[in-house]
N, C-alpha and C positions, 0 to 999 in steps of 0.2 A: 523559380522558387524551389523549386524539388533537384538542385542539380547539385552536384559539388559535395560537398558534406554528407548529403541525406541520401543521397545514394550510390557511395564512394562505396568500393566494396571493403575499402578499412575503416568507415565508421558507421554505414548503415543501418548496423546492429544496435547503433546508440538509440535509433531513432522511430517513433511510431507509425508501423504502418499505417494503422487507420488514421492517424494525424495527415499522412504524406498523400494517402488516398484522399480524403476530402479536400487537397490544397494541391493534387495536380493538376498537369493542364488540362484533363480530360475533362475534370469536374468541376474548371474553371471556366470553362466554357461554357459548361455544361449550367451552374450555377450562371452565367450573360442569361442565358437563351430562355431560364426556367423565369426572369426577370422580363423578358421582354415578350414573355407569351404572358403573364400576371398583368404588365401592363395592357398588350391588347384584351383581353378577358375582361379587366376591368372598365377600359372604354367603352367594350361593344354590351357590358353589363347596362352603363349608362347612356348609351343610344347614342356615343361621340363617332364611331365607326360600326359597320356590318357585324353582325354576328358571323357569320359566313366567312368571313378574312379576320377575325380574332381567330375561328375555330382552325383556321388554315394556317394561321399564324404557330398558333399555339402545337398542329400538328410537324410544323417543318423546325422546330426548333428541338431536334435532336443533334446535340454533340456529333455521334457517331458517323453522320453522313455528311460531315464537311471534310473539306480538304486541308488537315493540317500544314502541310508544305507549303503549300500556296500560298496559306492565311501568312505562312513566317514571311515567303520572297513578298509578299504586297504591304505586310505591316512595315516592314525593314524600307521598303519604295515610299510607302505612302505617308511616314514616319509617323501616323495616327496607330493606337492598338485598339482600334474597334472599327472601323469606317467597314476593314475588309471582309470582316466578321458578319457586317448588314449585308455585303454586295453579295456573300453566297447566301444570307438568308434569303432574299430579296429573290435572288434568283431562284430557288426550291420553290417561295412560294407562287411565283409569277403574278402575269397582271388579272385583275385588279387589283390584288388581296395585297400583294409589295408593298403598294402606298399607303399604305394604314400600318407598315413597320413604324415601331421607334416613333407613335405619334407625341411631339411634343415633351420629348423628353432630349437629356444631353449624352456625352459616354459617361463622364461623373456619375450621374445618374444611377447608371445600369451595374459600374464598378462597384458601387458603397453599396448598393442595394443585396448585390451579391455577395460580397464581404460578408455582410452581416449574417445570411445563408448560410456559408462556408464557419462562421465563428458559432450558430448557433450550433451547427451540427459538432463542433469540436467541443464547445462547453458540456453538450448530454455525456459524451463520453470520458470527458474530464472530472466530470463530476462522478459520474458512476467509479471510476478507479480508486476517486480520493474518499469517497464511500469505503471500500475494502482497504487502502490503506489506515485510514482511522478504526476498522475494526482489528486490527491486527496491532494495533497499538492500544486497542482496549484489552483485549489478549494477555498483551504485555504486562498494562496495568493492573489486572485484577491478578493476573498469574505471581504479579511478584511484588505485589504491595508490602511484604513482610520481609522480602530480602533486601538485607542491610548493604548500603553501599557508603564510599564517602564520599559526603557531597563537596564539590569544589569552587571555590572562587581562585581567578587570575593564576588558574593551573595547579592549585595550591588546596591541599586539604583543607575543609571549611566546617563543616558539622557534619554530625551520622545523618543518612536519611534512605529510601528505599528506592531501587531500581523501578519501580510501581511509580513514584513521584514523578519521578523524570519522563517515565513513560507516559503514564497522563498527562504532565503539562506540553511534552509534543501532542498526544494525540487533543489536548482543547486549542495548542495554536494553528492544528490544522483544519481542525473543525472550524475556527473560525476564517480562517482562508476561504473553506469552501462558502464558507456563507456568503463570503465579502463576495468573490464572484457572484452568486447567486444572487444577490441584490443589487448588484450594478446588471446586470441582464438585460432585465425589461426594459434599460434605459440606453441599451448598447446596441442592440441587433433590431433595426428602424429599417423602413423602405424609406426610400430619397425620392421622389419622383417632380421635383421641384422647377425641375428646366434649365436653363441656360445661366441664373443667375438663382434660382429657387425661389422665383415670385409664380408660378404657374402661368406665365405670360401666354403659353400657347395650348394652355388647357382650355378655351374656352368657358373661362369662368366655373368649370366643375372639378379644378384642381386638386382640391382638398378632399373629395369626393372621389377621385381616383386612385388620390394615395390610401384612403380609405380601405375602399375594397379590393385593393392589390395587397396592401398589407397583410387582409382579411386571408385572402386565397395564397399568400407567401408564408403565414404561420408569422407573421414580425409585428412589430409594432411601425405606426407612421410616426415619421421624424415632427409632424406637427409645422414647425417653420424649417422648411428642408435647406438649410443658407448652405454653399456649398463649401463657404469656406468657415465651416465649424467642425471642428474631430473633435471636441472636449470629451462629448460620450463615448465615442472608442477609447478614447486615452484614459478614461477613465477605466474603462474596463480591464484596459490590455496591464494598468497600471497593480489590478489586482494580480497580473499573473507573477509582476516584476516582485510584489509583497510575499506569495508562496513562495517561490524562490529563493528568497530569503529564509524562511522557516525551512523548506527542507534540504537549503545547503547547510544550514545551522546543526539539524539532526544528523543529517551524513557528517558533517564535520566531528558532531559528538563521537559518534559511530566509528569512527577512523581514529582519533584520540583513545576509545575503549579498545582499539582493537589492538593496538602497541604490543608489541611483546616485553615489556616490561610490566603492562599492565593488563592485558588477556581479560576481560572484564564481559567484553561481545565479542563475537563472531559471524561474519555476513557467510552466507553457506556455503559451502564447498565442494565437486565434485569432481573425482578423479578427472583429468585432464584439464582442469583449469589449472591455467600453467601464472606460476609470480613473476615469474623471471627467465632471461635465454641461462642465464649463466649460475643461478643462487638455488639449488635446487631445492631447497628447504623453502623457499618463499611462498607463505598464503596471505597474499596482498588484501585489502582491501578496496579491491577493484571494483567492485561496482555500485560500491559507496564514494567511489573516485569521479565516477565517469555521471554520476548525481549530481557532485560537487561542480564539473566541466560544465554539464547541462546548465545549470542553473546559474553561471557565469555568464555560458554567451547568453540565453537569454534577457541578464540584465545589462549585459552589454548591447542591446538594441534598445531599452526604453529610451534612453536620450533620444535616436532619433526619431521614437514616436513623438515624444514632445517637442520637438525641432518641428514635423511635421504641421503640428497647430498653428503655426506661422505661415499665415496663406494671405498671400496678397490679393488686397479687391475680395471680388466675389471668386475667385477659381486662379488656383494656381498647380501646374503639373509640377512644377520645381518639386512641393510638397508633396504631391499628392504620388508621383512619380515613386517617390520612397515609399511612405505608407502604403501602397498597392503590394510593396514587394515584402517590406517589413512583419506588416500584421498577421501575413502567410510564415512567416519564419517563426514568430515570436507564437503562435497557434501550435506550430508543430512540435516548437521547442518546452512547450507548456505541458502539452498530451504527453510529451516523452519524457520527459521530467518526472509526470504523477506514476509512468509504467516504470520507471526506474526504482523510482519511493517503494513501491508496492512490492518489487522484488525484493531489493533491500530485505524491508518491515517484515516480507511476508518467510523470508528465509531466515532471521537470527537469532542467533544462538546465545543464550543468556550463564556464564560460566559463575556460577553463584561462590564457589570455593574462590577464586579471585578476586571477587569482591569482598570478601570474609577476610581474606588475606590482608589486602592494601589498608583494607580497615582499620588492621593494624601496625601498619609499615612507620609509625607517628610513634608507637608506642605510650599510647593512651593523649596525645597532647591533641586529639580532634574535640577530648569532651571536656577542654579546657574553660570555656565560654558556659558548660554547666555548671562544670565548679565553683567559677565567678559568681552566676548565679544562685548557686543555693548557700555562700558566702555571704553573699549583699545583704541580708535581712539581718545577718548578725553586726555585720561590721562596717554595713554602706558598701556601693558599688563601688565607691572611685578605689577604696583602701584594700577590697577586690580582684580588683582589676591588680591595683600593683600590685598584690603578691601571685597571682596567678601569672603578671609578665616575667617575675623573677625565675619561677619554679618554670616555668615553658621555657625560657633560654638554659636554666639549667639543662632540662631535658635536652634541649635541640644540640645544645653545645658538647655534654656530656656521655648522651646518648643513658641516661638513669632514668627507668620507667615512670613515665607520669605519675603513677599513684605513690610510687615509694618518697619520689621528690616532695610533694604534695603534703603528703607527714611529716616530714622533715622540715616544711614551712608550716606547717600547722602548730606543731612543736614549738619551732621557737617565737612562734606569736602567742603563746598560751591557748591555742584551742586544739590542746593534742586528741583530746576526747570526740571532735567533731568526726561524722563517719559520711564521708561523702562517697554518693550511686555515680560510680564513672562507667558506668554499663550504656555502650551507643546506644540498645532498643530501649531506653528511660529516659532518652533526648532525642524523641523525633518531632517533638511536639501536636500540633492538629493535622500531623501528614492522613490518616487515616481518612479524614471528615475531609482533608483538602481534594483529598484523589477519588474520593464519593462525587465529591461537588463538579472538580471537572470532567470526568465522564459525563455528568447529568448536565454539564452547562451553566451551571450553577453558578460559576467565576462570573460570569458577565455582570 
């Protein structure tokens, strides 16, 4: 999981340490062993094995003291990835206490259980980042609610409105990202402890009861009917990170469009030696609003095969599970490093207000065309409106004659030379003010 990409010395800078730490092998082992000493703990809670070979159990299952090499040449032989994993547990702990390892449990088991370990520990940090990057887009929002921008459809001047707007409606759609995580949680990071097929067949009838107080002592919830061939609640979860992804390849997208040099609008920060280019020396890229956009590509470039995954034949299929094992570690780390990338971004940009002031007017008054229309309509109906507003806007566009003087000049020869229309952008922004109150407060919902 950690090899290739994540630790390429040309792109390992893309990617979260702490994401890469909780999803190495060390910690993946580490997250078997912290599962299969929960298991015995919770057995010997309930009188199914010794206390005395739980506590021994639970003391011999350190990561640290096993033999990584060996585990590869025996896993690679024995073509199982857990069997060899028991034979050095087994051996640390010696007899008795050995036979009371892995009671009644399967590897599925032990994998999904630790998964969920490994996701919950990624989601506290996931979520704390996506914390500060919403506060830094509230920043944004309050800092520039009154600077005028123009707002665009289909790349296309559209109405006046405020860099504050746009910055609020990112930072409500990421607020709700994080929540949408946040409520799929409780129903994602489960202990499995179900057995061979997830009937507790070799619990001795106090199956439910062990997944219980294992769950108890693992910080998870229990899967309840632990069927081995369900991932829906992973998928569900993992499916939130595919939906973030989406919103902040959306904002770096924006982010990259304001950064244009024809449009200079943002700027992601900059420090002597960050290099654009071998050859362009003038170049300040927006690189690491680029490498945002990357992220959150391969990212959605794996949910497919989370949902391929949910096809498990019978009760247990490795076909499936085989991927998902490897996948939900990628698409974890790819998620963490995604929200540190956002953060840089957000937490470093630069807002060039005279640019926006500029482009404002690059239309020559034809953005506050749709107010004109409007404050027309009450005298003359919208439709009759509209058409003389489409005539004087191709004037303008075709011409290049200031919106307002055109606009006279149609007023003129319709008989309403006397009318005095506000083509001032801050006098058509409509309820942006009460809108960017609301979505900071959450108020959209």
């Amino acid at each position: 999981m950690t090899v290739g990409m994540f630790t390429s010395f040309i792109t390992r800078h893309w990617f979260s340490p702490t994401a890469i730490s909780i999803w190495s092998d060390d910690a993946t082992l580490q997250a078997w062993l912290d599962v299969e000493a929960a298991l015995a703990r919770a057995q010997a809670e309930l009188k199914m094995i010794p206390q005395g070979a739980a506590d021994r159990i639970a003391a011999c299952c350190q990561a640290e003291s096993f033999d990584y090499e060996r585990l590869s040449r025996e896993i690679a032989f024995a073509q199982h990835p857990f069997v060899p994993v028991l034979k050095q547990l087994e051996e640390r702990c010696g007899e008795p206490d050995a036979g009371f390892i892995h009671w009644g449990a399967t590897t599925q088991n032990i994998f999904d259980t630790a998964i969920a370990l490994q996701l919950k520990q990624t989601h506290a940090h996931l979520i704390g980042i996506l914390g500060r990057c919403e506060d830094h887009l509230g920043r944004l929002a309050h800092q520039h609610e009154a600077t005028l921008q123009a707002g665009r459809t289909h790349g296309q001047h559209a109405l006046p409105m405020t860099f504050g707007f746009k910055a609020a409606a990112w930072h409500a759609e990421l607020r709700r990202g994080r929540e949408r995580l946040n409520a799929r949680a409780d129903g994602a990071f489960l202990t499995y402890f179900g057995g061979a097929i997830g009937t507790f067949a070799a619990m001795g009838g106090k199956g439910r009861a062990v997944e219980e107080v294992a769950a108890r002592l693992l910080g998870l919830a229990p899967a309840r009917l632990p069927v081995r061939s369900s991932f829906d609640r992973v998928a569900d979860y993992l499916a939130g990170f595919a939906v973030l992804a989406g919103t902040l390849q959306k904002i770096a997208g924006d982010i990259v469009f304001m950064q244009r040099t024809e449009i200079g609008e943002v700027e992601e920060a900059f420090h002597m030696g960050k290099v654009g280019s071998s050859t362009m020396a003038q170049k300040r890229n927006p690189s690491a609003a680029l490498v945002l956009v990357s992220l959150c590509r391969l990212l959605e470039a794996r949910m497919p095969l989370i949902l391929s995954s949910m096809v498990r034949m019978d009760e247990g299929d490795s076909s499936a599970t085989n991927v998902s094992d490897i996948v939900v570690g990628e698409m974890a780390i790819l998620a963490a490093s995604i929200a540190e990338a956002a953060e840089r971004v957000l937490g470093g940009l630069r807002v060039n207000e005279a640019a926006m002031a500029r482009n404002l007017e690059l239309t020559q008054g034809l953005i506050m065309s749709e107010a004109a229309m409007m404050q027309l309509s009450p005298m003359i109906g919208r439709h009759k409106a509209h058409h003389l507003l489409y005539e004087a806007a191709q004037e303008t566009a075709t011409h290049g004659t200031p919106f307002a003087d055109t606009m006279r000049n149609v007023l003129k020869s319709v008989e309403l030379a006397d009318v005095r229309l506000d083509l001032s952008p801050s006098a058509y922004l409509g309820e942006i003010s009460e809108l960017i109150s609301d979505g900071m407060n959450g108020d959209e919902l």
